[in-house]
Structures are given as structure tokens and as C-alpha cells.
C-alpha positions as CSV (number, residue, x, y, z in Angstrom):
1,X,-182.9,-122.3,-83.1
2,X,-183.6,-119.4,-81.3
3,X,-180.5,-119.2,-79.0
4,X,-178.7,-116.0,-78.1
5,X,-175.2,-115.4,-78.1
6,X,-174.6,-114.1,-74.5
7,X,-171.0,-113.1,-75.6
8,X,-168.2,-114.4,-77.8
9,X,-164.9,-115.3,-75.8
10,X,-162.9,-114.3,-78.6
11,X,-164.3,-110.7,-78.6
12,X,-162.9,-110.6,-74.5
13,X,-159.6,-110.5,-75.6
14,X,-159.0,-113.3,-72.9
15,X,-156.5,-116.2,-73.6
16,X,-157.9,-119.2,-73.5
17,X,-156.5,-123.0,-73.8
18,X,-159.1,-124.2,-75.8
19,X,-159.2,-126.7,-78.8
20,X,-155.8,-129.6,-79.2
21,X,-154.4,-132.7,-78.3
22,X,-153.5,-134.8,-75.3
23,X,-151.5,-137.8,-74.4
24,X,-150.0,-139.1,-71.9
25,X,-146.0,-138.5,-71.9
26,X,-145.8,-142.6,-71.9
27,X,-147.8,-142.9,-75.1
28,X,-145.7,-139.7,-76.4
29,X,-142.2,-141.5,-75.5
30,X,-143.0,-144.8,-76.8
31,X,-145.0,-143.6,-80.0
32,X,-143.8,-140.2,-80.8
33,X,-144.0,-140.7,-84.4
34,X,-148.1,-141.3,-84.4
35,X,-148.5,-138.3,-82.0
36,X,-146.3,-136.4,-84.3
37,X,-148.4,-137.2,-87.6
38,X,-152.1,-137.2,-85.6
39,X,-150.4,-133.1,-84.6
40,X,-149.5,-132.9,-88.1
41,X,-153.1,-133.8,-89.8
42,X,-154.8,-131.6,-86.5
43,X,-152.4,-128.7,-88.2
44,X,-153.2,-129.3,-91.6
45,X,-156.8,-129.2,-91.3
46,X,-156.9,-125.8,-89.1
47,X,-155.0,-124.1,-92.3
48,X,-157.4,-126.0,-94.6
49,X,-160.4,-124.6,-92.8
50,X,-159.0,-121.2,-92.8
51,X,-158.1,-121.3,-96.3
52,X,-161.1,-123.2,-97.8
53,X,-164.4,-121.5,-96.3
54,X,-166.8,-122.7,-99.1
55,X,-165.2,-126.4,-98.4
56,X,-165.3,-125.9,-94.8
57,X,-168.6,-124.8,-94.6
58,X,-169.9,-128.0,-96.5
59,X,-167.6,-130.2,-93.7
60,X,-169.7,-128.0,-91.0
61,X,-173.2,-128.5,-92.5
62,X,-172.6,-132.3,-92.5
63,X,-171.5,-132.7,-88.8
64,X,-174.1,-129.7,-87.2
65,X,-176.5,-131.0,-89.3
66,X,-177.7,-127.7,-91.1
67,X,-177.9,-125.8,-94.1
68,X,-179.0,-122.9,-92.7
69,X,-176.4,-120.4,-94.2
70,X,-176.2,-117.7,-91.4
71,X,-175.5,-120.6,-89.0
72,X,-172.3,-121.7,-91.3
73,X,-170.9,-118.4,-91.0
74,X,-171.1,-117.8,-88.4
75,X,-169.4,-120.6,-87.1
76,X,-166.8,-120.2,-89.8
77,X,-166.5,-116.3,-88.6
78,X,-166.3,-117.7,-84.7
79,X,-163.9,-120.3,-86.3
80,X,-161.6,-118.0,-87.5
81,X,-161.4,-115.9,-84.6
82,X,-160.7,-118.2,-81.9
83,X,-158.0,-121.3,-83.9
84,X,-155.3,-119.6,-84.8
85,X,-153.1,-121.3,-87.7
86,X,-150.1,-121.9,-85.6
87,X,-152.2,-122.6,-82.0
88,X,-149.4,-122.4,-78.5
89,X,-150.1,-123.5,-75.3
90,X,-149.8,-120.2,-73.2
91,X,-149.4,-120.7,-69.5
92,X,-151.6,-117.4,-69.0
93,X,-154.4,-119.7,-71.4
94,X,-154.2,-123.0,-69.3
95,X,-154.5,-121.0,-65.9
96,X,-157.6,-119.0,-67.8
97,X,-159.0,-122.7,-68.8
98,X,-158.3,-124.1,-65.5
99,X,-159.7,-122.1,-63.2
100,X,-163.3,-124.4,-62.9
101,X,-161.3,-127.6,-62.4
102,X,-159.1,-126.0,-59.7
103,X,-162.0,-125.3,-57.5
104,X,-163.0,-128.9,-57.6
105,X,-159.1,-130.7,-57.1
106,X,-157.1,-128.9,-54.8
107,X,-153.9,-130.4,-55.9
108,X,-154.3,-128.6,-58.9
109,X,-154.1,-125.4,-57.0
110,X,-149.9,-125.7,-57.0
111,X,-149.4,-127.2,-60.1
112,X,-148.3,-125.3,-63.0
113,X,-149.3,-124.8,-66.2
114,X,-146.0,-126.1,-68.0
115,X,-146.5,-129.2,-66.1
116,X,-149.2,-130.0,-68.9
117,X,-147.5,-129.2,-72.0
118,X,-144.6,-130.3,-74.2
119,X,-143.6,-127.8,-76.8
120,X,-141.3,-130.5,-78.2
121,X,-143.1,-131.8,-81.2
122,X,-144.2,-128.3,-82.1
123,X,-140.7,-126.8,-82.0
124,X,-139.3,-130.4,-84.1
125,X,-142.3,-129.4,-86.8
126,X,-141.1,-125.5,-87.1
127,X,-137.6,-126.8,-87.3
128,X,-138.9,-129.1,-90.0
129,X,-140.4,-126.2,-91.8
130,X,-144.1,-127.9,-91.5
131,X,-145.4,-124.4,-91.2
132,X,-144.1,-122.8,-93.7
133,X,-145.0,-125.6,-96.1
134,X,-148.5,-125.2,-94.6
135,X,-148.8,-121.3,-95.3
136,X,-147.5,-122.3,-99.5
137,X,-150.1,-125.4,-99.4
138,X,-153.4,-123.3,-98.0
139,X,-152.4,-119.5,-98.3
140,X,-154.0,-116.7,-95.9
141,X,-157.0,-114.9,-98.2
């Protein structure tokens, strides 16, 4: 369409909290097993992508309406680069992320970043071995 990349944040070597889930910890209490399986399918499908390009491509033309072929890999390229297959909440990320928001709530200022995450479910699912049944079920390439 004629835009210009300006830069790619993955090429900065910056962390950044980018693409997941949120709830609140009421919802996550009270229904922890559908926050578990909507994590589980969110996982699934970031090692399906990585390990299914041609299939992943055809999901991408659908939803950015476009066939155009340099625009599908690109995104898959920029896809591959920025989810990782196992994605963590880094504190250093969240304060990268939040920085915009800060300026604009100054209680947000003093609060910290592990006030926003719990690693809970993640740790329950490597303890489960969910990951390493992912990495048999869609292999690296």
C-alpha cells in the first residue's frame, strides 16, 4: 500500500510486553479452569503459526485481506521475530510497554510491574509438560 517501515521493534533488541491475555484476578480465582484452556489454545496456536507457515500464511491472507505474497511474509518473518513460542511477562517488558500510559496516570508511576502478572498458570502448564508436548505436536523447522 505504499507504507514504509520506519523501523522494526524486534530489530531494537528492546523488550517489549506486547501480544497476551488479561483478566481480572476475580475472573481468574473463580474460573481458573477457562483462563487456563483460553492460555492453552493462545499457546497452541503461537507454535502452530511458527510451525505451519504455508497454513499460517492462508489464516493471514483471510483476516488482512490480501494475497499479495511479499505482504504474507513479511508478516510471517515479523511474526516470528517478535512471539516467541514460550512468551514471559518480563518486568523490564511491562515497564518498556508502559511507559505512554504512565505519563497519562500518575498512580501508575509507583506501581510495579509484577503487580500485573501471575506466572501461576504458566508455571501449572510447564509443570504439566504442556510445552513439551507442544514442541512434539508442531516441531521448530
Amino acid at each position: 500500500m505504499g507504507f514504509v517501515d520506519l523501523l522494526q521493534i524486534a530489530d531494537l533488541g528492546v523488550e517489549v510486553q506486547g501480544n497476551g491475555l488479561a483478566t481480572s484476578r476475580a475472573y481468574l480465582k473463580s474460573n481458573r479452569d477457562t483462563v487456563k484452556n483460553a492460555m492453552k489454545g493462545y499457546l497452541e496456536a503461537i507454535h502452530f503459526i511458527h510451525a505451519n507457515k504455508a497454513e499460517a500464511q492462508k489464516v493471514f491472507a483471510k483476516y488482512m485481506r490480501t494475497n499479495d505474497a511479499e505482504v504474507l511474509e513479511t508478516s510471517y518473518q515479523n511474526y516470528e521475530k517478535t512471539i516467541p513460542r514460550k512468551p514471559a511477562f518480563t518486568p523490564k517488558g511491562f515497564s518498556s510497554s508502559s511507559t505512554c500510559w504512565r505519563r497519562q496516570m500518575p498512580q501508575a508511576k509507583t506501581a510495579k510491574p509484577e503487580q500485573f502478572f501471575d506466572a501461576s498458570l504458566m508455571n501449572e502448564l510447564e509443570k504439566e509438560g504442556f510445552f513439551v508436548e507442544m514442541a512434539k505436536r508442531y516441531p521448530a523447522k
